[in-house]
MARBA-3410 file (N, C-alpha, C, O; in Angstrom, 1 decimal):
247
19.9,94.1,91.2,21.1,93.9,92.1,21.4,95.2,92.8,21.1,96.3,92.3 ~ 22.0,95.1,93.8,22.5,96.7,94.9,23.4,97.0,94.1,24.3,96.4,93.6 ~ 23.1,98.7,94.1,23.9,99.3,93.6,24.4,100.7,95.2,23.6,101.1,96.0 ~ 26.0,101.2,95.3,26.1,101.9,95.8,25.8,103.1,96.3,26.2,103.5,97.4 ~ 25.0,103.9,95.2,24.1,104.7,95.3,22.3,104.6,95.6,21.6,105.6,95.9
21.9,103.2,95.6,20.6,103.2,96.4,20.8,102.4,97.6,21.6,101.5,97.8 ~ 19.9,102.9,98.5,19.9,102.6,99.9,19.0,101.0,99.8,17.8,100.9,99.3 ~ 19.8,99.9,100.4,19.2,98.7,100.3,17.9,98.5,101.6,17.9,99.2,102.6 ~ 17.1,97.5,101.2,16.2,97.2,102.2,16.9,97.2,104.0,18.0,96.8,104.3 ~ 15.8,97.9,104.9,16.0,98.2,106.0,16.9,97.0,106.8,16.7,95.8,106.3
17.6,97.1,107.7,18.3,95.7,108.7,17.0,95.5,109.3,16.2,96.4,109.5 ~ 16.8,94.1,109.4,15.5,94.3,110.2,15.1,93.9,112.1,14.9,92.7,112.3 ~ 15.0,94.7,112.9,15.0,94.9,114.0,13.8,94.2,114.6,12.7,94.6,114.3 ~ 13.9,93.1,115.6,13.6,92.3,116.2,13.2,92.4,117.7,13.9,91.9,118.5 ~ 12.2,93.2,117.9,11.4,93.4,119.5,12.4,94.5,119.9,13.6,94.2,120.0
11.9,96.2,120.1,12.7,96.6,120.9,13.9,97.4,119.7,14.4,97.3,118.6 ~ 13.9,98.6,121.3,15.5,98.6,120.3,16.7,97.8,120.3,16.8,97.1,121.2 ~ 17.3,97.8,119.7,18.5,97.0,119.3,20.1,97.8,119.3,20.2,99.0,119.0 ~ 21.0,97.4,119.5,22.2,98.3,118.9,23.0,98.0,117.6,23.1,97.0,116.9 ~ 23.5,99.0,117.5,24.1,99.3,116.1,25.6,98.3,116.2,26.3,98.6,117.2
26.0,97.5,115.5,25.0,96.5,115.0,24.0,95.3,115.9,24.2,94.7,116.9 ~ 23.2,95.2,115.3,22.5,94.5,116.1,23.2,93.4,116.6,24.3,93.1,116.0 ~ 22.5,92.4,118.0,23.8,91.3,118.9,23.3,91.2,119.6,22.5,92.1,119.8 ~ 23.5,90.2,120.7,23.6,90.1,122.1,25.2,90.9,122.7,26.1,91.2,121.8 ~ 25.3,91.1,123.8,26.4,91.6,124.5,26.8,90.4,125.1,26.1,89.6,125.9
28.1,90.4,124.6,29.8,89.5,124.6,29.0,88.4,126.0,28.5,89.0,126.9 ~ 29.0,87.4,126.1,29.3,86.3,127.4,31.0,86.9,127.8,31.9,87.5,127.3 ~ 30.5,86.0,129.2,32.0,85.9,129.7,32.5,85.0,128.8,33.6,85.1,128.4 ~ 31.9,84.2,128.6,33.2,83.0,127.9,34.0,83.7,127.1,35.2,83.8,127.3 ~ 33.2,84.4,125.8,33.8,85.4,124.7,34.9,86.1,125.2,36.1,86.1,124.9
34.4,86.9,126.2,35.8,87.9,126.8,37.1,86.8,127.1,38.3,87.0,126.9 ~ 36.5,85.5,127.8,37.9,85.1,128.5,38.6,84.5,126.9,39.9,84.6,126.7 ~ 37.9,84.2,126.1,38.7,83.7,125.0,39.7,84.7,124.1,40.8,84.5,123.7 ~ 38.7,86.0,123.9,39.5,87.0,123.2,40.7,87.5,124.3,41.7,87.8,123.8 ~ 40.6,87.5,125.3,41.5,87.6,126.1,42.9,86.6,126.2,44.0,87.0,126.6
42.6,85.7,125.9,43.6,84.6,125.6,44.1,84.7,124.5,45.3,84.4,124.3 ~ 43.2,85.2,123.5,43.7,84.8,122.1,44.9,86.2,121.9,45.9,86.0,121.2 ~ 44.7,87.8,122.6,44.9,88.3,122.7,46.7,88.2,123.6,47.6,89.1,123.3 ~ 47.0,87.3,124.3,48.0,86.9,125.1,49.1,86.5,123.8,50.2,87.0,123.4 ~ 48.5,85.5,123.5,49.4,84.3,123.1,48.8,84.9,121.1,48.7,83.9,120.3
48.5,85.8,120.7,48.6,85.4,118.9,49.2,87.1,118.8,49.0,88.1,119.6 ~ 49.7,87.1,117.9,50.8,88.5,117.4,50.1,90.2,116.9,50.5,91.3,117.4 ~ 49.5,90.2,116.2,48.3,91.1,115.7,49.7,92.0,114.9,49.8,93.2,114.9 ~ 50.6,91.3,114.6,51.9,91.8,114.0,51.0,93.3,113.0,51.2,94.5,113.4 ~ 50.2,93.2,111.9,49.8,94.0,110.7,49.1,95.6,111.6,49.2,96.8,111.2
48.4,94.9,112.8,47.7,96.0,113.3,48.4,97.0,114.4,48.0,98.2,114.6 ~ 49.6,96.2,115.0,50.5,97.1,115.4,51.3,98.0,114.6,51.8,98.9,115.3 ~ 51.5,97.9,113.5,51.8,98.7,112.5,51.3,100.2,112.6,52.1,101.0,112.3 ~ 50.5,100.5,112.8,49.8,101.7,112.7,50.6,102.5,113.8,51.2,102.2,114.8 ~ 50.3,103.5,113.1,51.6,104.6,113.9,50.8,106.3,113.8,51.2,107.5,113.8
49.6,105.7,113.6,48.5,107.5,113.4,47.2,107.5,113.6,46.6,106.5,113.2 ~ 46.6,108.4,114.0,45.4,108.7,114.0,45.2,110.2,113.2,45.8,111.2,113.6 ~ 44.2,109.9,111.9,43.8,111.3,111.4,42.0,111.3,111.4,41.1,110.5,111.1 ~ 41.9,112.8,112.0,40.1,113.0,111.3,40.4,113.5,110.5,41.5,113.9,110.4 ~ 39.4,113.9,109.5,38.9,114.9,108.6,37.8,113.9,108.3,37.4,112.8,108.7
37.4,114.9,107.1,36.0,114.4,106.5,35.8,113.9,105.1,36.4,114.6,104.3 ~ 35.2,113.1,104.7,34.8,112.4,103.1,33.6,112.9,102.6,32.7,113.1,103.3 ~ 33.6,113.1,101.5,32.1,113.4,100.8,32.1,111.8,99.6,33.0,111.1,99.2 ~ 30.8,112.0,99.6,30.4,110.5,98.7,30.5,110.9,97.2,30.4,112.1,96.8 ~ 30.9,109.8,96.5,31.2,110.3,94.9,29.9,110.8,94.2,29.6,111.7,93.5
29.4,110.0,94.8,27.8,110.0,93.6,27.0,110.7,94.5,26.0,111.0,93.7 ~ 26.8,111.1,95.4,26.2,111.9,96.6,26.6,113.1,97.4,26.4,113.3,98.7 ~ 27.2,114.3,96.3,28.1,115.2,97.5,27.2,115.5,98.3,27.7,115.8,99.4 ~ 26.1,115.6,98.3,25.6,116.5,99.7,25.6,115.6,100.9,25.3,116.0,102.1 ~ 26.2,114.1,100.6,26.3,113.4,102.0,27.9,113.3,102.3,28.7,112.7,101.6
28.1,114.0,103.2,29.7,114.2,104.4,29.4,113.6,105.4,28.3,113.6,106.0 ~ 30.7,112.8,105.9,30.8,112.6,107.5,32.5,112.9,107.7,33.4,113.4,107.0 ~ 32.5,112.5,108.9,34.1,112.7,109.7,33.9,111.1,109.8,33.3,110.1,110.1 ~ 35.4,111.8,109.1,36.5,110.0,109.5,37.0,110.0,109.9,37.3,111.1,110.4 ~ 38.0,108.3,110.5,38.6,108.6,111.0,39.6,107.4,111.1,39.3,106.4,111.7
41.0,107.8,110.2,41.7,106.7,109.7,42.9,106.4,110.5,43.4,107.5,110.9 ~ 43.6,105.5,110.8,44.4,104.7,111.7,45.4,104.2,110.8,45.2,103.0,110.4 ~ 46.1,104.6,110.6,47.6,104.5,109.6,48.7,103.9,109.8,49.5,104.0,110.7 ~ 48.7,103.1,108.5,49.8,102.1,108.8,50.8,103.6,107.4,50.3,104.4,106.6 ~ 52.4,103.3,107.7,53.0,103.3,106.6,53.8,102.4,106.1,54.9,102.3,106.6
53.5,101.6,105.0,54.6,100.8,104.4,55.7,100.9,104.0,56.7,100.2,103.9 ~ 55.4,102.4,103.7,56.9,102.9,102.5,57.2,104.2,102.6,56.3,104.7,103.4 ~ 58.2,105.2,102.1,57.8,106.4,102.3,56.6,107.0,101.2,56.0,108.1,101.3 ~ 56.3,105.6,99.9,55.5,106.2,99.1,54.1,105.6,98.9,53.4,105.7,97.9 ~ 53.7,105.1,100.1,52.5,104.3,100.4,51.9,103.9,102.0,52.5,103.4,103.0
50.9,104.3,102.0,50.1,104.4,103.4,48.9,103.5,103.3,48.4,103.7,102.2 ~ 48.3,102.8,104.0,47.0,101.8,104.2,46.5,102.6,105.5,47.1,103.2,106.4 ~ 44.9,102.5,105.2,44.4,103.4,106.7,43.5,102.6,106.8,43.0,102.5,105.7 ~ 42.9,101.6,107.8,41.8,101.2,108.8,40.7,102.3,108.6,41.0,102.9,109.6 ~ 39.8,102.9,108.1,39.0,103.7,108.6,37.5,103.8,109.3,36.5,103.2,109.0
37.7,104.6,110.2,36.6,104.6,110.9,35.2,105.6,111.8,35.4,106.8,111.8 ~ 34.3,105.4,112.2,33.4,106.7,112.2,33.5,107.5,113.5,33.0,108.6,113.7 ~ 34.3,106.8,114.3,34.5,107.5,115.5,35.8,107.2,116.3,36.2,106.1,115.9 ~ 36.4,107.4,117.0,37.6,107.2,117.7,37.3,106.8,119.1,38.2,106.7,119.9 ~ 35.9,106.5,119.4,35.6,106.2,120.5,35.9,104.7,120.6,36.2,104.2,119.5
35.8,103.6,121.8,36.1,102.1,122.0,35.1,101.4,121.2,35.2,100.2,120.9 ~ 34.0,102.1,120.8,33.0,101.3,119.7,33.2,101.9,118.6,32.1,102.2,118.2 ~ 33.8,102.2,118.1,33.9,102.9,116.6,33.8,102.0,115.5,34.4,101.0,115.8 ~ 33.3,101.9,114.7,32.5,101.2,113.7,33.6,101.4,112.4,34.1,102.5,112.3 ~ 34.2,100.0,111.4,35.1,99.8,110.9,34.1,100.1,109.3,33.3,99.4,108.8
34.4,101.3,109.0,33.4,102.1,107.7,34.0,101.9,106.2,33.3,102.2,105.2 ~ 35.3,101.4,106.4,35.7,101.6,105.1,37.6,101.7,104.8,38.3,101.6,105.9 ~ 38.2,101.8,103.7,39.3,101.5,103.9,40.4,102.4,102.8,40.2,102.0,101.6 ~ 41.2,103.3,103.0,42.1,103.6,102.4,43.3,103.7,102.0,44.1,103.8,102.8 ~ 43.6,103.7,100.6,45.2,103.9,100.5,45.6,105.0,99.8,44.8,105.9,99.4
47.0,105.1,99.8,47.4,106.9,99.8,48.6,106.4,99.2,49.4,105.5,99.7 ~ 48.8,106.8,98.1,50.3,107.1,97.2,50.8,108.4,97.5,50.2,109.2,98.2 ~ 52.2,108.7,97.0,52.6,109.4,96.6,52.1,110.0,94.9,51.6,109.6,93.9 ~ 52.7,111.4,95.4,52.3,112.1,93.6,53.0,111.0,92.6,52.4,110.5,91.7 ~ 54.8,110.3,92.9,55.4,109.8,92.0,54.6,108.4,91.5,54.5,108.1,90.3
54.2,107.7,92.3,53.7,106.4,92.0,52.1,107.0,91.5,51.5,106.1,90.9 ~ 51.3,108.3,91.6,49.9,108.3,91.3,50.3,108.5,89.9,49.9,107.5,89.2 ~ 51.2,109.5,89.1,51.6,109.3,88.3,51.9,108.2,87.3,51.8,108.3,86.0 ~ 52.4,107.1,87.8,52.3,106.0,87.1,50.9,105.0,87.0,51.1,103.8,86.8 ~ 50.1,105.3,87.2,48.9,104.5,87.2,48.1,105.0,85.8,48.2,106.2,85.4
47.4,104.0,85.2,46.7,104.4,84.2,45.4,105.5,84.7,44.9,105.6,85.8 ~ 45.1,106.6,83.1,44.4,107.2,83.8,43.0,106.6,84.3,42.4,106.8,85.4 ~ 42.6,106.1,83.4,41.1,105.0,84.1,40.8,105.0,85.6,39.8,105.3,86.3 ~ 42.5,104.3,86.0,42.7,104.1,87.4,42.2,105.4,88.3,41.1,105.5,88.9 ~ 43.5,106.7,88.1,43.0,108.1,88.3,42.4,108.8,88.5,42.7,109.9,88.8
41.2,108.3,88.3,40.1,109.0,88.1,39.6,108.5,89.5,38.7,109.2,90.0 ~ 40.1,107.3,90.0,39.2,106.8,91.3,39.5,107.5,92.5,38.8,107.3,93.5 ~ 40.5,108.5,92.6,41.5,108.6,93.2,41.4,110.3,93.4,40.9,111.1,92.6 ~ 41.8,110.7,94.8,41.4,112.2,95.6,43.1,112.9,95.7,44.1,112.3,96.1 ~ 42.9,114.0,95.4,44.0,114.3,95.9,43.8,115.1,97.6,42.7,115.4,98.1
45.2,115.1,98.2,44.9,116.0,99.6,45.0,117.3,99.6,44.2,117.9,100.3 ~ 45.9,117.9,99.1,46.2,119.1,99.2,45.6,120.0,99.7,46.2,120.9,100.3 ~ 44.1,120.1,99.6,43.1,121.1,100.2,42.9,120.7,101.8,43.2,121.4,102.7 ~ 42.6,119.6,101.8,42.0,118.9,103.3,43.6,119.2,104.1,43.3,119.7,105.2 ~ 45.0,119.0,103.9,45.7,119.4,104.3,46.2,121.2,104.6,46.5,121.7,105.7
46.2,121.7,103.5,46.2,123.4,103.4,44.8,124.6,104.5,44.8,125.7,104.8 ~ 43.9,123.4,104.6,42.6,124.3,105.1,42.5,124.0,106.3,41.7,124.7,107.0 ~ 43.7,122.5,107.3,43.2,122.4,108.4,41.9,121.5,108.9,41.3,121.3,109.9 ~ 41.6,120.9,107.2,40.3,120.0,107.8,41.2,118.5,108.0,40.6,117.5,108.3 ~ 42.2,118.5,107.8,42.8,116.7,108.3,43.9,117.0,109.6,44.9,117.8,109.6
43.6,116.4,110.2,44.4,116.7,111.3,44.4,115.4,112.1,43.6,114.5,112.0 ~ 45.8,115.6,112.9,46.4,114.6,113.8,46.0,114.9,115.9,46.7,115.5,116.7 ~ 44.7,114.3,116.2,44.3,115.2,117.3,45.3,114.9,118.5,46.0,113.8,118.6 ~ 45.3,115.7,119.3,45.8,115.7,120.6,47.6,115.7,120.0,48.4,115.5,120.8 ~ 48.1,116.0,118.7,49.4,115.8,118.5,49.6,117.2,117.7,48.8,117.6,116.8
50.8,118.0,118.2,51.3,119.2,118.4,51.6,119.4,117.0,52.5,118.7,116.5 ~ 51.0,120.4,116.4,51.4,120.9,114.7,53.0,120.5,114.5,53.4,120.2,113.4 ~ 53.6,120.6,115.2,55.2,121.2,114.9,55.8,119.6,114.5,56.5,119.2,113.6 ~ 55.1,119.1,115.5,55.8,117.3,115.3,55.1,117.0,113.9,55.7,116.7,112.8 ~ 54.2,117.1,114.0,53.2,116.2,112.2,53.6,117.5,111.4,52.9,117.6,110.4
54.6,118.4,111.5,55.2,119.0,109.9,55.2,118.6,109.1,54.5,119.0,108.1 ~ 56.2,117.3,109.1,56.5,116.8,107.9,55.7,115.8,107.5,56.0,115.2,106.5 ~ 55.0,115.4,108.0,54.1,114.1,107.7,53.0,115.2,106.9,52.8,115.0,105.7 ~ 52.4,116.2,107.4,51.2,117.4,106.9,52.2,117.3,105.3,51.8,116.5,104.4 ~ 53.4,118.0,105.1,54.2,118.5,103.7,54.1,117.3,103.2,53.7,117.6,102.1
54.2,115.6,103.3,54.1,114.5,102.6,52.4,114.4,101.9,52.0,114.3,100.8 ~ 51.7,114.3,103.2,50.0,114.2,102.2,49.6,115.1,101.5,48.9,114.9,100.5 ~ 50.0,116.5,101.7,50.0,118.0,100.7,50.3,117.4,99.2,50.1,118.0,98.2 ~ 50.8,116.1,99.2,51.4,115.9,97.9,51.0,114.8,97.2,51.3,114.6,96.0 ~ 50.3,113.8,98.0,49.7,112.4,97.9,47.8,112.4,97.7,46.9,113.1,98.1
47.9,111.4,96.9,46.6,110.9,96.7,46.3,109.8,97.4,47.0,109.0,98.1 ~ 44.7,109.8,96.9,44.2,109.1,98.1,43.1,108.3,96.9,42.6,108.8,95.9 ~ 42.8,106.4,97.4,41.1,105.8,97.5,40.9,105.5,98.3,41.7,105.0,99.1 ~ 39.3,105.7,98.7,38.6,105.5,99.9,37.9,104.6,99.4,37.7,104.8,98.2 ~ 37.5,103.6,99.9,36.0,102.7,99.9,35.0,102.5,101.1,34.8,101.7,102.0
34.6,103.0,101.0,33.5,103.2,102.0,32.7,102.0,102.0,32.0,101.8,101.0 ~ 32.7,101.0,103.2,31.7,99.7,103.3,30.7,99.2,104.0,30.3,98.1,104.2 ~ 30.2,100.7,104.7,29.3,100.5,105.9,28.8,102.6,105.9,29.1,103.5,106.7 ~ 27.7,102.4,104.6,26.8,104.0,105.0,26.4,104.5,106.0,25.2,105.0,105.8 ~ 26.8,104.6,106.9,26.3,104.7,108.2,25.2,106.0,108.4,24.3,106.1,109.2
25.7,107.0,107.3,25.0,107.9,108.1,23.6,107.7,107.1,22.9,108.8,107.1 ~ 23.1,106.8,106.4,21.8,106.9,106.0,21.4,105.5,107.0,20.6,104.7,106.6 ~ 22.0,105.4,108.0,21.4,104.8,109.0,21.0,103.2,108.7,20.0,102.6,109.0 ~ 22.1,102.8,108.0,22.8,101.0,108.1,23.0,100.4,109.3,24.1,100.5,109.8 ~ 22.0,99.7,109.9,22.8,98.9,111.2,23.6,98.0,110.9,23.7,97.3,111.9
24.4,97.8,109.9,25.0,96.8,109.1,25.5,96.8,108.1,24.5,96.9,107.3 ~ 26.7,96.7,107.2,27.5,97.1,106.0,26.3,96.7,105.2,25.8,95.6,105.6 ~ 25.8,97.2,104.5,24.7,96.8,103.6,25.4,97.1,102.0,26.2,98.0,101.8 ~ 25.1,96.4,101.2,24.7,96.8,99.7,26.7,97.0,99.4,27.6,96.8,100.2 ~ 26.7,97.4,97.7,27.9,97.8,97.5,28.7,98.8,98.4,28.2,99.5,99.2
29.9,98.7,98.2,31.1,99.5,98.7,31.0,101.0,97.7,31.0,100.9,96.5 ~ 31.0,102.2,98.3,30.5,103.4,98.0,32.5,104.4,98.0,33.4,104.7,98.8 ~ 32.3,104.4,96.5,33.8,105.1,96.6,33.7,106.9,97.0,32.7,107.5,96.6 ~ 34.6,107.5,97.6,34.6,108.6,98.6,35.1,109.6,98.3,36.3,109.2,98.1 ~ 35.0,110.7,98.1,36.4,112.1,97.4,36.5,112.6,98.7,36.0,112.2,99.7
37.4,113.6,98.3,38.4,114.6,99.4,37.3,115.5,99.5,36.5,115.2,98.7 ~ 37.0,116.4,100.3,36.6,117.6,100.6,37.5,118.9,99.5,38.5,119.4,100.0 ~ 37.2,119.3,98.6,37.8,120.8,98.2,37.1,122.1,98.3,35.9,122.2,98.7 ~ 37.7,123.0,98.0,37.6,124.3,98.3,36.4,124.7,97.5,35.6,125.4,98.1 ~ 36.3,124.4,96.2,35.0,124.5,95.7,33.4,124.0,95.5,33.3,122.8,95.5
32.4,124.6,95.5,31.0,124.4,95.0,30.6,123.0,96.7,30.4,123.3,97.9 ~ 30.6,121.6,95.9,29.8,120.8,97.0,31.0,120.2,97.4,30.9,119.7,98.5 ~ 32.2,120.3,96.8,33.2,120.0,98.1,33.4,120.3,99.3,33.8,119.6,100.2 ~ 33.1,121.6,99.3,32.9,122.1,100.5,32.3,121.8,102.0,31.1,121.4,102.1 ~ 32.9,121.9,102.9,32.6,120.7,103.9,31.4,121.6,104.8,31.6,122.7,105.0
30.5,121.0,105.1,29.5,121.7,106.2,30.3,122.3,106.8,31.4,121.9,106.8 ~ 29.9,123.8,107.7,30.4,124.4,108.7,30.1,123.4,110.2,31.0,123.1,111.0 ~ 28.8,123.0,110.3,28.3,122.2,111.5,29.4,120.9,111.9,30.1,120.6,112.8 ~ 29.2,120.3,110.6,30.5,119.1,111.1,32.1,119.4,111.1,32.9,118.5,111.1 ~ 32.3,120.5,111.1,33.7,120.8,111.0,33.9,121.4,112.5,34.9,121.3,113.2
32.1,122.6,112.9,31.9,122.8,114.3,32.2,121.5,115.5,32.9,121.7,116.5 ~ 31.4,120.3,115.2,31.4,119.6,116.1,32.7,119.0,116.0,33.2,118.9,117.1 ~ 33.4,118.6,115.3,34.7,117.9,115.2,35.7,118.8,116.6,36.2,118.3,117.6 ~ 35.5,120.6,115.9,36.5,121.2,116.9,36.3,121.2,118.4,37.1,121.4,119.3 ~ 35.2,121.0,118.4,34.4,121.3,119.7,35.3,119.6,120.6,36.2,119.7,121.5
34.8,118.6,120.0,35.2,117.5,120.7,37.1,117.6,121.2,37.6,117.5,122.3 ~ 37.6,117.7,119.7,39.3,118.4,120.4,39.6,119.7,120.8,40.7,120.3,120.9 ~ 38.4,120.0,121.0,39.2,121.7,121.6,39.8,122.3,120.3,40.5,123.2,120.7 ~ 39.9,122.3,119.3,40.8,122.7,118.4,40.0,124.1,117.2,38.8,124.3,117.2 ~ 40.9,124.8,116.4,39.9,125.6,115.3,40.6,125.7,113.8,41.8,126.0,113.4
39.6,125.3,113.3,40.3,124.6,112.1,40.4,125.9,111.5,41.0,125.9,110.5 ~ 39.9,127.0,111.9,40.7,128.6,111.0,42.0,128.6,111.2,42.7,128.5,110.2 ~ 42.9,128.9,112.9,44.0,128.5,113.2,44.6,127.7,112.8,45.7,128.0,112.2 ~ 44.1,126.2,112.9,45.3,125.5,112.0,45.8,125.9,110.6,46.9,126.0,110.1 ~ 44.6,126.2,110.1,44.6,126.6,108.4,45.4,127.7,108.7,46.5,127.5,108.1
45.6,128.9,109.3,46.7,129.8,108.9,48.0,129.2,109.8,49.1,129.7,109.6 ~ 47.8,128.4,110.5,49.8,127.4,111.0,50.0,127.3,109.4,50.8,128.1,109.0 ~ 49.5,126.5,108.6,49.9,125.6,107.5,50.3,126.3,106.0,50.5,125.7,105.0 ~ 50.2,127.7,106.2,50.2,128.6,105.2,51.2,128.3,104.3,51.0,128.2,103.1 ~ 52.5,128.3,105.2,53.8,128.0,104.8,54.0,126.2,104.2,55.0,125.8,103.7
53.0,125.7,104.4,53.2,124.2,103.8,53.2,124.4,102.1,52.2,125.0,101.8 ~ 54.1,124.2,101.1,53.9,123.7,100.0,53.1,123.2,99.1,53.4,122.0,98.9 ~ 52.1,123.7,98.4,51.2,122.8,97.9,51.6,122.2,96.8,51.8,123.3,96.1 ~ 51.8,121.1,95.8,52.0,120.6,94.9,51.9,121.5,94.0,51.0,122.3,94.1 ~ 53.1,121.6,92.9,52.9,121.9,91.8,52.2,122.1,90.2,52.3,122.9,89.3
51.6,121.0,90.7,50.7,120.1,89.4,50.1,119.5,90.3,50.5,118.9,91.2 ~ 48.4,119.8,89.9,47.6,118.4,90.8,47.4,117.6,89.9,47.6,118.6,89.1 ~ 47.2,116.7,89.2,46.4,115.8,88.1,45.0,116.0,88.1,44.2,115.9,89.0 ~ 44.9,116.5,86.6,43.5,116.7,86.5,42.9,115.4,86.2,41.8,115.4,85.7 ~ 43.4,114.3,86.5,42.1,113.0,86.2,42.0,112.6,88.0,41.2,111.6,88.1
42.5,113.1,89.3,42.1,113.2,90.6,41.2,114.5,90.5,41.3,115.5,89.9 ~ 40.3,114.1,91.4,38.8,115.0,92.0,38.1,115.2,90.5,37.8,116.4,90.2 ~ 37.9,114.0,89.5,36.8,113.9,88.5,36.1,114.8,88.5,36.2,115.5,87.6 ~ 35.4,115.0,89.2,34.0,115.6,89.1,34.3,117.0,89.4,33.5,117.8,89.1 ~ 35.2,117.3,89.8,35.6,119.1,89.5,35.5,119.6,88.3,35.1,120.7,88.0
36.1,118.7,87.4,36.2,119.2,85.8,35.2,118.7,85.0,34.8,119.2,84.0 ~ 34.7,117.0,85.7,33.3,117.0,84.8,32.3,116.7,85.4,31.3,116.1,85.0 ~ 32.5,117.0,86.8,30.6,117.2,87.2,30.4,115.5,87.4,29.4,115.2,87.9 ~ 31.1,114.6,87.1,30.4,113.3,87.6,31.4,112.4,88.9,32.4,112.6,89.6 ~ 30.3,111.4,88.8,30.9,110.7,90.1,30.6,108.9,89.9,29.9,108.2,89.1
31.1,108.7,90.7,31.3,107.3,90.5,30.6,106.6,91.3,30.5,107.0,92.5 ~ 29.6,105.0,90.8,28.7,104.5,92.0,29.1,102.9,91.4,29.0,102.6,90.2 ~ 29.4,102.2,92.3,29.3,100.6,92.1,27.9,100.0,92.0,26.9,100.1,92.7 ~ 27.9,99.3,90.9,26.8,98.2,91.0,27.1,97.0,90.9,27.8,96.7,89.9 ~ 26.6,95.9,91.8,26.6,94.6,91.7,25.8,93.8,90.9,24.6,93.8,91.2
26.3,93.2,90.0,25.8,92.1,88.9,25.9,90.9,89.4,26.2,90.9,90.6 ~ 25.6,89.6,88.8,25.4,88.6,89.1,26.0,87.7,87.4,25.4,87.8,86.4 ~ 26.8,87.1,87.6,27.8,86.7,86.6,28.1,85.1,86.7,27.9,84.3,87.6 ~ 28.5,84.7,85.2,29.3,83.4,85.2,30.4,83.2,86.2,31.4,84.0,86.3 ~ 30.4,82.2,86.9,31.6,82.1,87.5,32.8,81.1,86.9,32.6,80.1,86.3
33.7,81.6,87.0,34.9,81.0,86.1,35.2,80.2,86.6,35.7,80.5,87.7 ~ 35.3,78.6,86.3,35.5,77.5,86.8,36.9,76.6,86.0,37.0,76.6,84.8 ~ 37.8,75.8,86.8,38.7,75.3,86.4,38.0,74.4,85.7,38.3,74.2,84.5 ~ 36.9,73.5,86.5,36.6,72.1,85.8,34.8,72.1,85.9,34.2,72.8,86.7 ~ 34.2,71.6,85.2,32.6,71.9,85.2,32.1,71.8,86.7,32.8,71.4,87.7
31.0,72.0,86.7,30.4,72.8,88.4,29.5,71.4,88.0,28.8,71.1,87.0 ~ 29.8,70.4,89.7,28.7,69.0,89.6,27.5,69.5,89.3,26.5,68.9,89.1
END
């Protein structure tokens, strides 16, 4: 059965190159209907979103594999955030995976089992590698001092960068980038990130000096700092639980 740490059998490509994901390109009919549907139905949950952040994810079971994300934020509460995430911010950007973000008060109440699934920010916020682009430090203050203090799960559902034309195999759980050993984020992808916003993530990192960093991190977030391991899904194949016997 797939497990999240091995790379499943290739998508298989049919005369030619193909695009990522493979398809024909949209008919007119398609456009006039999404366009309709687009008029007249609400998309109430996706208007919600009120942010765009990059930074970058390392794989649990895989630190040497990093990409840049790039998550689309809804906030529910002041103590809970949902992010859309995705690999690029361009009009094709590929829908990679999906996160939620507590506060420290509610991470604290979760068993530790749970905790262990779970990243804190404080680094990726303090160093300048999460950022809000094209939006002016001074405005995202206080939003920067709230994730300084919040945890995070990622599920990652589409490996892209081992070259998936297609969500393949298990969902691959994600850590933060930290300051130590393989947390550590490539220089190259942190290069190209600034390059695309004009931005330098040295600068930002000394704006944010003055940001607060939690007090207490929980040692059962960023697992594998204190014991070296990481987490991989495998899919089984199981009884299914049935109300009444299966004809």
């Amino acid at each position: 059965m797939a497990s999240s740490d091995k790379s499943p059998d290739p998508t298989p490509i049919r005369g030619g190159d193909q695009p990522i994901p493979p398809g024909k390109p949209m008919s007119m009919e398609q456009h006039m209907l999404d366009k309709g549907a687009k008029m007249l139905q609400s998309f109430k949950p996706i208007k919600q979103i009120s942010q765009h952040v990059c930074t970058f994810a390392i794989y649990s079971h895989d630190m040497s594999r990093q990409i840049e994300t790039h998550h689309y934020v809804t906030r529910i509460n002041q103590d809970f955030l949902q992010c859309a995430v995705y690999d690029t911010d361009d009009s094709n950007g590929r829908l990679i995976g999906v996160e939620y973000i507590v506060s420290d008060k509610i991470f604290e109440s979760l068993p530790p089992e749970e905790q262990k699934l779970w990243h804190s920010h404080a680094y990726e916020v303090k160093s300048g590698l999460l950022v809000h682009p094209k939006v002016p430090e001074m405005i995202v203050r206080p939003e920067l001092e709230n994730l300084a203090k919040s945890y995070g799960k990622f599920w990652c559902t589409w490996q892209i960068d081992r070259g998936d034309r297609l969500p393949l195999g298990a969902p691959a759980l994600m850590m933060s980038p930290q300051g130590v050993n393989l947390g550590m984020v490539a220089p190259e992808l942190v290069e190209k990130r600034d390059v695309k916003y004009n931005i330098l993530t040295d600068a930002i990192k000394q704006s944010r000096v003055e940001i607060a960093e939690p007090e207490w991190i929980n040692p059962q977030a960023d697992y594998w700092k204190l014991h070296g391991k990481g987490f991989a899904i495998d899919i089984e194949r199981t009884e299914m639980k049935l109300r009444a016997p299966f004809p």
